[in-house]
C-alpha positions, 0 to 999 in steps of 0.5 A, a space after each residue: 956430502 958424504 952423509 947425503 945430507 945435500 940441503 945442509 950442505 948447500 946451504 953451508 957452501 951457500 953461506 960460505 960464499 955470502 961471507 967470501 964470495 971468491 971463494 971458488 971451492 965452496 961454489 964447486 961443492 955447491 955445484 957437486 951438493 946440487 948434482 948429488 941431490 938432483 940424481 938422489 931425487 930422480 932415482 928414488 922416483 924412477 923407483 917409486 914408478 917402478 914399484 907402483 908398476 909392480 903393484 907394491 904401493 907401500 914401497 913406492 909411497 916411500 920412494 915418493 915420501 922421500 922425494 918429498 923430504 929431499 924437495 921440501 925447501 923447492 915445493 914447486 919442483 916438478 918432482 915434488 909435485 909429482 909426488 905428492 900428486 902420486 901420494 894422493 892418488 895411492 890414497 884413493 
């Protein structure tokens, strides 16, 4: 967690939990992993909206490339399709 890493994270308290499912601090890191991930994702598109009202298209691609990555495994995300909707529109 500490390295932002939250899919390898979840996935890691996951596993944990499917090899001792009463152990309750792998579900409390899961919990906190998904949060974390969850408020990196809807920061950097609230940025990516920002720079886009702001005319810097090169910077908000980034933002909405990086919700992406961060979603990659959710791809029906709202988020993630939001962003590949808004990457597509910036190709225009």
């Amino acid at each position: 967690l500490q390295n932002k890493n939250y899919k390898r994270a979840i996935s890691a308290f996951e596993t944990a939990q499917t090899v001792d499912p009463t152990h309750e601090l792998s579900r409390i890191y899961v919990e906190i992993a998904r949060k974390q991930l969850e408020e990196e994702v809807t920061y950097n598109y609230r940025a990516a909206i920002a720079a886009v009202n702001a005319h810097r298209l090169k910077l908000a691609r980034g933002y909405y490339q990086t919700v992406i990555r961060l979603l990659e495994t959710d791809p029906q995300n709202e988020y993630h399709l939001k962003s590949k909707e808004a990457i597509d529109k910036l190709d225009k």
